[in-house]
C-alpha atoms as one frame of an Amber mdcrd trajectory, in Angstrom:
protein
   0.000   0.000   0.000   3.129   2.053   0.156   5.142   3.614   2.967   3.529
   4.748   5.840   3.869   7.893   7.142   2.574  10.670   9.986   1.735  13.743
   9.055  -0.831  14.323  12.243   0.549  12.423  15.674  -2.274  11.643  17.578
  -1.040  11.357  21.072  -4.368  11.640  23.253  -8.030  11.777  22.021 -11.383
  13.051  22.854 -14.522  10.743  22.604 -17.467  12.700  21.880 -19.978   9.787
  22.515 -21.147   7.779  25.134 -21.929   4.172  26.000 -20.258   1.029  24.556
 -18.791   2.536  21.641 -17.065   5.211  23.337 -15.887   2.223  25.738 -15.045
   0.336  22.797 -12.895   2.640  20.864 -11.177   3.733  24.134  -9.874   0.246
  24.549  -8.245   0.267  21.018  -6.726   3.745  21.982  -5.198   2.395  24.888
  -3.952  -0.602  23.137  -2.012   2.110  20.629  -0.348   3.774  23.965  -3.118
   6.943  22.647  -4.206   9.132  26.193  -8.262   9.076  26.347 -10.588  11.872
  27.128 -14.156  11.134  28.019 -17.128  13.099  28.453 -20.791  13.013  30.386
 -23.867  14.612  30.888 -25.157  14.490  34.488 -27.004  11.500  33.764 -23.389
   9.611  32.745 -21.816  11.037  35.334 -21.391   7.727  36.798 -21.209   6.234
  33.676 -19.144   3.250  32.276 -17.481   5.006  29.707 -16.421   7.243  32.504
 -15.038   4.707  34.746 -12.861   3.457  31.632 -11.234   6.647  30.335  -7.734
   8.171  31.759 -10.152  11.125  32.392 -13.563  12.908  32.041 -14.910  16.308
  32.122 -18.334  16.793  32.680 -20.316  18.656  29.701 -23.322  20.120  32.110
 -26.680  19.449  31.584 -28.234  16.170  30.445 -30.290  16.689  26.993 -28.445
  15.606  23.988 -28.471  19.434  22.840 -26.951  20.726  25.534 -24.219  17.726
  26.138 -23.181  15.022  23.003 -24.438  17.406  20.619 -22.781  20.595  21.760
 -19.766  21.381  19.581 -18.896  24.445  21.531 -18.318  21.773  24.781 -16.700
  19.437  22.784 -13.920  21.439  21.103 -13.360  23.769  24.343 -12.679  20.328
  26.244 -10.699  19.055  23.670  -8.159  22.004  23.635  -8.150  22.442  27.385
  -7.429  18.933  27.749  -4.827  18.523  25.793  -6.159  16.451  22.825  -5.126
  16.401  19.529  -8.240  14.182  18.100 -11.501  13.670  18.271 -13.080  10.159
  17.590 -16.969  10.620  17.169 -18.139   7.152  17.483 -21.689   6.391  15.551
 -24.943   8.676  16.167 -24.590  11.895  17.651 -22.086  14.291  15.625 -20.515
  11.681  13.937 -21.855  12.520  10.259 -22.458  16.234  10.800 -20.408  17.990
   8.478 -20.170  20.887  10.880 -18.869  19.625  13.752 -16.243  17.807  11.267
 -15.286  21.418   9.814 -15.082  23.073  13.148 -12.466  20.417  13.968 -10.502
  21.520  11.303 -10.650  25.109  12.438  -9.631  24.564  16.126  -6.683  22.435
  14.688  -8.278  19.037  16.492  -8.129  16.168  14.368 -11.181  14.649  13.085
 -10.914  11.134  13.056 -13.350  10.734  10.073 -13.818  11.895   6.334 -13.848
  15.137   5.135 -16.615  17.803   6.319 -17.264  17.832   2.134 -18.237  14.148
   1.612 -19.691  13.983   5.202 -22.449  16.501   3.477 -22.411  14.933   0.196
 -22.812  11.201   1.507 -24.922  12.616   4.058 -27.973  14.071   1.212 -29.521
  10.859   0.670 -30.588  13.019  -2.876 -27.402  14.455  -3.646 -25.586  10.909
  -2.864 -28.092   9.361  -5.263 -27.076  11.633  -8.431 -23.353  11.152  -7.690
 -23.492   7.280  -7.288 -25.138   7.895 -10.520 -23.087   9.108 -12.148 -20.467
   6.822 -11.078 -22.292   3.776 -12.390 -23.671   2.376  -9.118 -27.253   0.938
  -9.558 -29.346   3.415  -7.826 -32.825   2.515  -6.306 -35.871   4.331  -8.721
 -36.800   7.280  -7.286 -38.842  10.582  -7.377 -37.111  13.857  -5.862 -39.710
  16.388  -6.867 -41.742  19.153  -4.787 -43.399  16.898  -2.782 -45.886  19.814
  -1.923 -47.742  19.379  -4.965 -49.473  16.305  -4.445 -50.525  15.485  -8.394
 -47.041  15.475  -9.216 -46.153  12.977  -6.492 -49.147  10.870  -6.899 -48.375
  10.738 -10.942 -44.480   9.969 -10.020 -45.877   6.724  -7.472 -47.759   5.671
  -9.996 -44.865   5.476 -12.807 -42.777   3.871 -10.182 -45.247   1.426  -8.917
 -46.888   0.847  -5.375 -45.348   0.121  -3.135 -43.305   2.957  -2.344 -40.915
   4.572   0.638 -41.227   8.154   1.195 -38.092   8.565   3.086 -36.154  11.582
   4.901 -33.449  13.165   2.795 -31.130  13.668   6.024 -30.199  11.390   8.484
 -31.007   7.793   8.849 -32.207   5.213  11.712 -35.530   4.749  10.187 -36.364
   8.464  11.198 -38.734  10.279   8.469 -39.675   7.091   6.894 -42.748   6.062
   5.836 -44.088   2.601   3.840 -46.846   3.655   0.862 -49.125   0.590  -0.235
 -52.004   3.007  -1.277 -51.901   5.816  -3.281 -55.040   7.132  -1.337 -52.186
   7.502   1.838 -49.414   9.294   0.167 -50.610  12.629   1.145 -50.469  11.272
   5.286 -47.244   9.477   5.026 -45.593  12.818   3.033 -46.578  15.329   5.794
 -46.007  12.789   8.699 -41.983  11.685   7.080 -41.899  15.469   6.981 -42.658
  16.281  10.381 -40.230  13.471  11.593 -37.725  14.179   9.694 -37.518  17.865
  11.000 -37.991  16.991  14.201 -34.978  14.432  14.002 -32.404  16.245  11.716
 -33.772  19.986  11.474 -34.398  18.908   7.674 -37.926  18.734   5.884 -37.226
  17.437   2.968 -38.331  13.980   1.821 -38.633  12.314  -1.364 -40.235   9.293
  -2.720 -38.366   5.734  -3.901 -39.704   2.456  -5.171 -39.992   0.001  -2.556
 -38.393  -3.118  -3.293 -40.244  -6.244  -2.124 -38.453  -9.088   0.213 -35.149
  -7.377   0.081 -32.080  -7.941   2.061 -30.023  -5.187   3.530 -26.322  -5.938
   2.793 -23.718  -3.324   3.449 -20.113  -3.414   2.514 -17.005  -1.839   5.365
 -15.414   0.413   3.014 -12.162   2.324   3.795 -10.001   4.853   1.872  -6.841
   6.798   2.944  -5.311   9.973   1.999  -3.039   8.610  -0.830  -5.833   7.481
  -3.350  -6.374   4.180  -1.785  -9.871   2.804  -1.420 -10.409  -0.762  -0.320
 -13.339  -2.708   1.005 -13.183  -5.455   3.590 -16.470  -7.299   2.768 -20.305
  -7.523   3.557 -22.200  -7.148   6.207 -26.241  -8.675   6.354 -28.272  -6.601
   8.207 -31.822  -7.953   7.183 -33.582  -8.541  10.815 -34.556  -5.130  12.009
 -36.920  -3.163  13.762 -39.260  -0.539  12.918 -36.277   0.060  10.324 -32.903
  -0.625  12.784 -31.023  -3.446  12.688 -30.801  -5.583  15.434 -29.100  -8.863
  14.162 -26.509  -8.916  11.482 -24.044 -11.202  10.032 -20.589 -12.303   7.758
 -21.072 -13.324   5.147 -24.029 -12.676   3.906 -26.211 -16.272   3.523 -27.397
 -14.116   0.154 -24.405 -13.459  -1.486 -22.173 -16.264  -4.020 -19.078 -15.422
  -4.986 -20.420 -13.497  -8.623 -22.874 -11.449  -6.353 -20.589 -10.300  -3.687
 -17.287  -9.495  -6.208 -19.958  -7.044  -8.113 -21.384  -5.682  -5.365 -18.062
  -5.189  -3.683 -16.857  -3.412  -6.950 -19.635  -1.239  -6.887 -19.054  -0.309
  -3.466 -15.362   0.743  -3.702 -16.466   2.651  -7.163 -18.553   4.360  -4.545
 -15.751   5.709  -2.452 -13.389   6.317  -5.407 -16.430   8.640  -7.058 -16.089
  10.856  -3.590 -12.513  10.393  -2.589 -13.462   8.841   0.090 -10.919   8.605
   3.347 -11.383   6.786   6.579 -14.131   4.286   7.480 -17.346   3.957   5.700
 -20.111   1.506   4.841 -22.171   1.408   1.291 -25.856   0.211   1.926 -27.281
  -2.206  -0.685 -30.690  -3.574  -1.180 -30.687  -6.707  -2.683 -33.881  -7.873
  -4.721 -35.265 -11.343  -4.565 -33.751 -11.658  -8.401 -30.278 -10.416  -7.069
 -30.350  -7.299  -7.990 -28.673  -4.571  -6.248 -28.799  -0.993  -5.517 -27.263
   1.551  -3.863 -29.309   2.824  -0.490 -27.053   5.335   1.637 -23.540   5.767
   2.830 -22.901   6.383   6.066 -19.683   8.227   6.720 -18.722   6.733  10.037
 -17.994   3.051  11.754 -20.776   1.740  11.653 -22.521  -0.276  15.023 -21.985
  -3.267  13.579 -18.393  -3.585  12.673 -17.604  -5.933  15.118 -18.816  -8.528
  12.787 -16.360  -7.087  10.036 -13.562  -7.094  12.567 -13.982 -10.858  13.647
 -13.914 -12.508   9.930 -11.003 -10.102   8.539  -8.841  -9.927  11.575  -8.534
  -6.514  11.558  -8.865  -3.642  14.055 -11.131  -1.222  11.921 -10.590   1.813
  14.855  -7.006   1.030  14.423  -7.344   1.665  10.620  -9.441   4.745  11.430
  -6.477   6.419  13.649  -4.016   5.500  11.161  -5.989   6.694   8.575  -5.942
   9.874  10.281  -2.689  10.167  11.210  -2.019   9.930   7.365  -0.476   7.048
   6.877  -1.373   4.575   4.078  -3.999   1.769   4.435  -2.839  -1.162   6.643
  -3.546  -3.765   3.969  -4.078  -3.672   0.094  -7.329  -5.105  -1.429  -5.408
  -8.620  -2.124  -4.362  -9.166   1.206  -7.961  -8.936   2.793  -9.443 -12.131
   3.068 -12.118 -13.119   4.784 -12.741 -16.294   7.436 -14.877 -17.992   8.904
 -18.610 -16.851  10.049 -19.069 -13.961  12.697 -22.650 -12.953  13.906 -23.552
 -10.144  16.398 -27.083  -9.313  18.332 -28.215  -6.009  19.460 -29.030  -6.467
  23.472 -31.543  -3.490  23.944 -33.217  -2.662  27.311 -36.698  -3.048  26.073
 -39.731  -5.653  25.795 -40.491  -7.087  22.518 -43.622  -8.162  23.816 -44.873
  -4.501  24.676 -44.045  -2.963  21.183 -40.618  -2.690  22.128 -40.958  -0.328
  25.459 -37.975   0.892  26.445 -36.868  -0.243  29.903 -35.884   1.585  32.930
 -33.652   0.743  36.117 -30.686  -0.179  38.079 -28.835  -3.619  36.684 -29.131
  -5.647  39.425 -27.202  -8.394  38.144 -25.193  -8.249  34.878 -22.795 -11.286
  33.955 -20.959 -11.348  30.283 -20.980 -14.430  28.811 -17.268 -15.865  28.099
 -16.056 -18.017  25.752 -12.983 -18.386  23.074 -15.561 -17.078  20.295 -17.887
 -14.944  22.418 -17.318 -11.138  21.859 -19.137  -8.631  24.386 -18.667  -4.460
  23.278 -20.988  -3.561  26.593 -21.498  -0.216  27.624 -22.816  -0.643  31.201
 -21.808  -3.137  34.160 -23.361  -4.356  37.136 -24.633  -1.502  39.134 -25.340
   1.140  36.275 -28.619   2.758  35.935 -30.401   2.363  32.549 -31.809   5.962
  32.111 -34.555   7.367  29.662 -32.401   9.696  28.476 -30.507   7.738  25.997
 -30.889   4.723  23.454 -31.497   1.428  25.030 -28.907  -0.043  23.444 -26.482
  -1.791  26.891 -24.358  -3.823  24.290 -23.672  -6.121  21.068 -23.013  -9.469
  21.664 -20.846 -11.289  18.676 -19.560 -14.428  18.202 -17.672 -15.983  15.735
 -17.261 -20.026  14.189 -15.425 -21.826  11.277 -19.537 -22.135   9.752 -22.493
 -20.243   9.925 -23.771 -23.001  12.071 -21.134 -23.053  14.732 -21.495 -19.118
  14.508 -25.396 -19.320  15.803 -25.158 -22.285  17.872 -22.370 -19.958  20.218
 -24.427 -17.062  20.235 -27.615 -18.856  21.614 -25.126 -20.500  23.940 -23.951
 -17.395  25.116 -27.596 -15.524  25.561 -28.680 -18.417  27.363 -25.313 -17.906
  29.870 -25.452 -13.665  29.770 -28.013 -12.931  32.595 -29.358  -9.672  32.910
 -31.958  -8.355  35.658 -33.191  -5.313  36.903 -34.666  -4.528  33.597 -36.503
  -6.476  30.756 -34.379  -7.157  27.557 -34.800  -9.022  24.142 -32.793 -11.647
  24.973 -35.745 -13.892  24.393 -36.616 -12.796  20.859 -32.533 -12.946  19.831
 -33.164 -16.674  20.907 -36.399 -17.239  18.696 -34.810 -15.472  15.767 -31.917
 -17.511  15.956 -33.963 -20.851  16.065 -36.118 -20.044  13.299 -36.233 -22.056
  10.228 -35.837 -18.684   8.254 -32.648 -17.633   9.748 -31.770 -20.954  10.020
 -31.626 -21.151   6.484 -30.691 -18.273   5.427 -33.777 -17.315   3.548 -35.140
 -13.874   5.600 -35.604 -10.749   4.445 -35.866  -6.870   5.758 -39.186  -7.524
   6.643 -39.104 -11.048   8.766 -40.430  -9.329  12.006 -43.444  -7.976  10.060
 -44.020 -11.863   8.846 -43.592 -13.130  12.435 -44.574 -10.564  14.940 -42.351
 -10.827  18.086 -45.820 -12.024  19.940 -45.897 -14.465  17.767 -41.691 -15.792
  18.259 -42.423 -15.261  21.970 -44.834 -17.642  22.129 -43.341 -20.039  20.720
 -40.480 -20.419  23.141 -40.590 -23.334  25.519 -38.367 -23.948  29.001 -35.431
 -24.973  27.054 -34.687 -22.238  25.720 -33.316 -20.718  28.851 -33.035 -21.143
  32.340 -35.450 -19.547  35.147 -34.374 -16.015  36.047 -34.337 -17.602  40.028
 -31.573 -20.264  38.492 -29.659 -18.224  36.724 -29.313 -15.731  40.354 -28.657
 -18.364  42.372 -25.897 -19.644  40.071 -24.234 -16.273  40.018 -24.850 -15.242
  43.510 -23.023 -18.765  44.183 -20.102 -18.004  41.868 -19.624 -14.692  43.445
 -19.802 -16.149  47.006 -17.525 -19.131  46.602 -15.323 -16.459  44.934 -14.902
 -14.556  48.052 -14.460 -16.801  50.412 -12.093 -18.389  48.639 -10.096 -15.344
  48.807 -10.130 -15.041  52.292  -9.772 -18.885  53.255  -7.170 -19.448  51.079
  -5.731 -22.904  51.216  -6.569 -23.217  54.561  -7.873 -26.695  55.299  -9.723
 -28.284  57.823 -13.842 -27.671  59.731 -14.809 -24.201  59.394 -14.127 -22.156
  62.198 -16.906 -20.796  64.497 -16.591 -17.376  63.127 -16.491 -18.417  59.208
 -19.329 -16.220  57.582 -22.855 -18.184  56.027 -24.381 -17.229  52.359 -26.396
 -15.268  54.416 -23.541 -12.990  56.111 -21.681 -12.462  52.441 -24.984 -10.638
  50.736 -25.165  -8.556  53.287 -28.066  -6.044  53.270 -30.801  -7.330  51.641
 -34.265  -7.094  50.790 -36.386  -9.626  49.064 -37.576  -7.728  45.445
């Protein structure tokens, strides 16, 4: 890839995010020798993230606005602490084009592309007419004044029911809005509308074919400052909800070879057409006929690059720092292979069986799961509070086998041996999607939880699949305990001695909840 070299040291870091991917990328940093900077709102004052950075300054204040959002905070922290980076994580400011350029300005180190293809990757319109005209098969669309309802209802009507009116910033399923009936365009134009204002400050919506039973398959794409662009493979990200991923997988079950070496072309023809630098991930959706298009780009690491990271062997925030240090690309396109299966669920605070209700409370027990091919990126531990301030996102669990097959069997394995209490979690429906003869097989698509409602999965779980919440306390209250004493007693052998503490001594205060 040619010689390395530094241009920008990057000697200590800010992370302008919160939860497990600010913990995540923090451990990477250390790993480098790279100083870390955390910050918190009052509510994350206590925070894991916190607890897990060399320091933290408080930002003041706990709405997103006011706190992960504030680029006034972030820089002044930055440059009275010392840093000579910024990482922004995923969500929060790491696509705004804004926050990138004021980076630039206070001389801090943006550790991400440019503020110009943030903004051009970022216009889900404007990134449509440049993949264009680089040859990438776009989804048919209509990008006309939505406000004059003929015009729209004529341009549905060439495309063909049914259709998404989407947002033309941002992403997350925000401003999004599924058209079966041309006599509720007008409703799902105005409501998209007023969601997507409310989420990105942006109006503006416009109108694309909907493509029926696709998969969502996304390819890690990375490009560096001397004209190198590279991709290191797909990504399936097919089981969502309400539009947000919450399982995904590599490779893709979809893809054969022919599929995935055109689609992986297409991709890097993507990030050539921008000159593209850093991390970055090209959305497809895939047709039933195998037929691909181009969806979005987002210009950041993505939530699910664990996955990416477990089948290539590589450290993609590693690449990212080096990538903005200005050295070269770590590996050339020849030398990236890819191994093996990895999979990775979202564990959300929330209950599937209550339309997905976030949930609220202290984590009264926690325990990762361990294993040689179990991966945890966690953002809380035992004892955190899981507020309603934030996403309920506590972590992605990954694992990884030589088959797709050994792949899910360790990741039910290792939900069935990752207890959680103190709130409700999906755990349960991970389990169901993972048995079901759909995902067994490989033969899902974007819109399997509309097939089988999570009702539906739920009840068809029975006592095997996991063990009693009672069991599952008792066998970690007993780990911990033996644990302890252990420590104490030592090797000492013999009758326990009249003052040797009971079960009941090592709780401690108690009450029974």
């Amino acid at each position: 890839m040619g010689k390395k070299k530094t241009t920008s040291p990057i000697q200590k870091v800010l992370m302008a995010n919160r939860g497990e991917i600010a913990v995540r990328v923090i451990k990477t940093l250390r790993a480098m020798g790279i100083a870390t900077v955390a910050v918190y709102s009052d509510a994350d004052a206590q925070a894991c993230h916190v607890r897990h950075a060399d320091e933290a300054h408080a930002l003041g204040g706990q709405a997103p606005a006011d706190t992960y959002l504030n680029i006034d905070k972030l820089l002044a922290i930055a440059q009275a602490s010392g840093c000579d980076a910024i990482h922004p994580g995923y969500g929060f400011l790491s696509e705004n084009a804004a926050f990138a350029r004021a980076c630039q300005s206070a001389g801090v180190t943006f550790i991400g592309p440019t503020p110009t293809v943030i903004e051009q990757m970022g216009d889900k319109l404007l990134s449509k007419q440049l993949m264009q005209a680089a040859g990438v098969p776009v989804v048919p669309s209509w990008q006309g004044d939505v406000s004059d309802l003929k015009a729209a209802q004529k341009a549905v009507v060439d495309l063909g029911l049914p259709v998404l009116v989407k947002a033309a910033a941002g992403g997350g399923g925000k401003g999004m809005r599924l058209i079966e009936s041309i006599d509720d365009l007008a409703a799902g134009l105005a409501a998209a509308s007023r969601e997507a204002q409310k989420a990105f400050g942006d109006a503006r919506v416009f109108v694309e074919k909907f493509i029926v039973g696709p998969r969502h398959i996304e390819f890690q794409v990375f490009g560096d400052t001397h004209g190198n662009v590279v991709h290191l493979f797909e990504r399936d990200c097919s089981i969502q909800r309400r539009h947000q991923k919450i399982i995904e997988e590599s490779p893709s079950p979809k893809l054969d070879a022919t599929l995935r070496q055109a689609m992986a072309q297409a991709a890097v023809a993507a990030a050539s057409a921008v000159g593209y630098t850093n991390a970055g991930t090209v959305e497809f959706i895939v047709g039933q006929d195998g037929g691909f298009y181009f969806l979005e780009m987002n210009t950041r690491l993505q939530v699910e690059h664990p996955v990416t990271e477990l089948v290539t062997g590589q450290d993609l925030v590693e690449w990212q720092v080096r990538v903005a240090r200005g050295e070269a690309l770590p590996l050339s396109q020849d030398a990236i292979t890819q191994r093996g299966h990895a999979l990775e669920c979202r564990v959300y605070a929330e209950d599937p069986a209550q339309n997905f209700m976030p949930s609220t409370g202290p984590l009264l027990v926690y325990q990762a799961p361990t294993g040689p091919n179990v991966r945890l990126d966690s953002g809380v531990e035992a004892g955190d509070e899981v507020t309603v301030h934030y996403d309920p996102m506590l972590a992605k669990l990954i694992t990884y086998g030589a088959t797709r097959q050994a792949a899910l069997d360790a990741m039910a394995e290792a939900l069935k041996t990752y207890p959680v209490l103190g709130v409700v979690t999906n755990h349960a429906l991970l389990l169901a999607i993972l048995r079901h003869p759909e995902f067994v097989a490989g033969t899902f698509d974007t819109g399997f939880l509309s097939t089988h409602p999570p009702t539906d999965l739920l009840a068809d779980q029975t006592a095997s699949d996991g063990l009693p919440w009672e069991t599952v306390l008792a066998g970690v209250l007993s780990r911990q305990f033996a644990t302890s004493s252990a420590s104490r007693i030592g090797a000492v052998a013999g009758p326990a001695s009249a003052g040797a503490s009971t079960v009941w001594q090592e709780v401690g205060p108690w009450r029974n909840n």
